[in-house]
N, C-alpha and C positions, 0 to 999 in steps of 0.2 A: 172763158171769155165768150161772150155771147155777142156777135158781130151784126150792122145792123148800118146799110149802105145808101144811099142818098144820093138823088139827080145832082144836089144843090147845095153850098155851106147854108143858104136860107132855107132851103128845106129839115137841112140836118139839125141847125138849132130850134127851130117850130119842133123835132121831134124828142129832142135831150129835154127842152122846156115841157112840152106835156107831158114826157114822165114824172121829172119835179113836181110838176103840179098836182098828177093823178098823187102821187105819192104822198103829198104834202095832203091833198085832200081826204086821203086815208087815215091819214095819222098826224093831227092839227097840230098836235105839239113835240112832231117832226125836228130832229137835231142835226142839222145840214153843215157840210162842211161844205166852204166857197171859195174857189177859185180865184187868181184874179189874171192878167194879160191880156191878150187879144182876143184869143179863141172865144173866152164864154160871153165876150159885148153882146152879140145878135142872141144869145141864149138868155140874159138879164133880159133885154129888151124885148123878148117875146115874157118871159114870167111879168113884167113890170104891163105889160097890154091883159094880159090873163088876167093879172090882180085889177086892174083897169075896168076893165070891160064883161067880165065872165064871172067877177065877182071872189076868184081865190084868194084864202085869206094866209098870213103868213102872223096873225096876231097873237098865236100862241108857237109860234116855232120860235127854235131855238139855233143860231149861225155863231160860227167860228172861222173863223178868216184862216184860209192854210198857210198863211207865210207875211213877212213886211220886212223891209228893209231896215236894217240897223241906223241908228243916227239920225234920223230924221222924224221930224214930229209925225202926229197923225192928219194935222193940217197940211203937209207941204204936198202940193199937186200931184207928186210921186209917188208919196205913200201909197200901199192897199187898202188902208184905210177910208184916205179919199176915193180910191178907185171904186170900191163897193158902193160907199154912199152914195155917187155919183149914178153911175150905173143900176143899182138894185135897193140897195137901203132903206131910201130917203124918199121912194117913190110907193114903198108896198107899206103895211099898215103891222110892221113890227113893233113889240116894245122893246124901248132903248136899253131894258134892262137885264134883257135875253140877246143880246147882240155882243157877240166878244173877240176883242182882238188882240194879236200881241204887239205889244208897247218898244217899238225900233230904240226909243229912246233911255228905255231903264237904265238905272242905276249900275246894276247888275244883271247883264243880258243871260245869263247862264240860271241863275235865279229865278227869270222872267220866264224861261224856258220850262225849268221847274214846275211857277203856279200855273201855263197854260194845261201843261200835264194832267194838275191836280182839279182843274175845274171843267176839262173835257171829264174826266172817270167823275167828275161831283154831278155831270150832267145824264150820265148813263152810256158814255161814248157817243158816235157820232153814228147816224141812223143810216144818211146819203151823202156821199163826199162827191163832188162838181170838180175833175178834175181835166185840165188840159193837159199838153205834152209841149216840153224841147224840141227843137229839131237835135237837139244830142241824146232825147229821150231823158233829160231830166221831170221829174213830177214834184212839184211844191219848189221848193230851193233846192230840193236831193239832187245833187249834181254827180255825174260820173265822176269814179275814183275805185280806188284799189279797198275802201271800205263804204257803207253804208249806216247812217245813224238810226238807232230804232226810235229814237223819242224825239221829241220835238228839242232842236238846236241851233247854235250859229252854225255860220256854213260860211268858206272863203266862195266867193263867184267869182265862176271863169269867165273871162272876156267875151267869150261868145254870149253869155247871158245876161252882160254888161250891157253887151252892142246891140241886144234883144228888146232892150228895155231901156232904150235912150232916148227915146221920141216922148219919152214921161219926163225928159231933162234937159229939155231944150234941143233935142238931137245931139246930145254929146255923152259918148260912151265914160269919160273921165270923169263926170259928174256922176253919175249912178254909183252906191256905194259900194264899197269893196264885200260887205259883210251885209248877209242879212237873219232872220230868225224864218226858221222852217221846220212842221210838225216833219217827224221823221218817218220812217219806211213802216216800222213798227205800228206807229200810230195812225196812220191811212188805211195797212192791209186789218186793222180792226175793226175800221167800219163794216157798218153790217152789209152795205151796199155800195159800189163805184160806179157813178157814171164816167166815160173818159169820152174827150170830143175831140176830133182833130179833125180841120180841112185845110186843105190847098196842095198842092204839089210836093209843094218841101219839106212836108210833113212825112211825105212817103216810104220814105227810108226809114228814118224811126219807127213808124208803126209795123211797119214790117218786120223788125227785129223785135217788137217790141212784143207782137202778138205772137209770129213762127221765132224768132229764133232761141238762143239758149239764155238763161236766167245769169244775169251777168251785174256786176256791181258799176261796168264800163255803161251799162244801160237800165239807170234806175226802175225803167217804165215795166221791164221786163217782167219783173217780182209782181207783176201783177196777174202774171199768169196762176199764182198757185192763191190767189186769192178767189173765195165761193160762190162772188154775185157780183161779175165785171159787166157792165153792159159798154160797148166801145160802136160810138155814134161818130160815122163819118159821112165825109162825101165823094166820088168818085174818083178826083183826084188822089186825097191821103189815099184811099183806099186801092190805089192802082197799082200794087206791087205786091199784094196778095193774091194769091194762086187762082181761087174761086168767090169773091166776094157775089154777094147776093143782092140789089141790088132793091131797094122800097123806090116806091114812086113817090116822088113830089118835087 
């Protein structure tokens, strides 16, 4: 893990977005896996100014959404779905037909789970995964627990990640659904590359176990220690329960 410290959460997403970018601008038909929650908003909205303004093009990359909740369409406010569009989608100059997500609603969510499997390895796997963190140190829907899933799955959600993600539902924890679809441990530490981004205070404890402590199924985020090209973008805050953080200007 390659650590990399921040005045600012605005500073620190301007720096997770220029890697995206320099990245993206190396390898145009770049296969990005995306995040969705709080942490990476101000990181969309620096790439969505970059493809803006600077000209980065995102028309031959290739996205896959890490995770969407079970049961609800791709339209409903909540979805990941929406969330992406909103945020990064619908603003940079991809084609719709390189853009893939998993379907909350299928038939057969264990199925669904399946063909996301089969058209991340039809794509070549995934180049750069954008990933945030839990304050319990979950990563995608991997929630702590006494096991871990390697492939993309449903997953029961703990209440705390209910209550995390209730302000997509009117601010009510009971509406969030119980079940949602999430690439597994497996299929993240494949990527060729991880961004991980964390700011604010509350994040601190997590990261800290996340980065020093032991590799634990209790702290999904952990297992990313033994993965080959982590780059972990903070800001002073998250980063203030690490021993010797180093600290970029901006």
């Amino acid at each position: 893990m390659r650590l990399q410290v921040f005045d600012s959460a605005t500073a620190t997403a301007k720096a997770a977005a220029d890697r995206v970018a320099a990245t993206l601008q190396a390898d145009p038909g770049l296969v990005i896996g995306l995040a969705s929650g709080r942490t990476p908003i101000p990181v969309y909205a620096e790439l969505r100014r970059l493809h803006a303004e600077n000209g980065v093009s995102f028309s031959r990359a290739v996205t896959f959404s890490l995770d969407e909740f079970a049961g609800i369409d791709a339209d409903h406010p909540g979805s990941f779905h929406s969330f992406l569009q909103q945020h990064l989608l619908a603003a940079v100059d991809l084609d719709p037909t390189r853009v893939h997500f998993l379907n909350g609603q299928a038939a057969d969510l264990d199925a669904e789970c399946d063909r996301y499997e089969r058209i991340i390895a039809d794509a070549g796997g995934i180049d750069l995964l954008v990933l945030g963190i839990g304050v319990n140190g979950h990563i995608g829907f991997n929630e702590p627990g006494e096991t871990l899933a390697a492939r993309t799955h449903r997953v029961v959600l703990h209440d705390a990640t209910r209550d995390d993600n209730a302000a997509r539902f009117g601010g009510n924890p009971a509406a969030v659904p119980r079940e949602a679809l999430s690439m597994g441990m497996g299929t993240i530490l494949k990527a060729s590359a991880i961004v991980l981004i964390a700011t604010g205070a509350h994040k601190a404890a997590c990261i800290e176990q996340a980065v020093r402590g032991p590799l634990t199924t209790r702290l999904p985020a952990s297992f990313l220690q033994t993965h080959r090209h982590v780059d972990v973008y903070l800001d002073r805050d998250a980063a203030s329960r690490l021993s010797s953080p180093n600290p970029e200007r901006g």
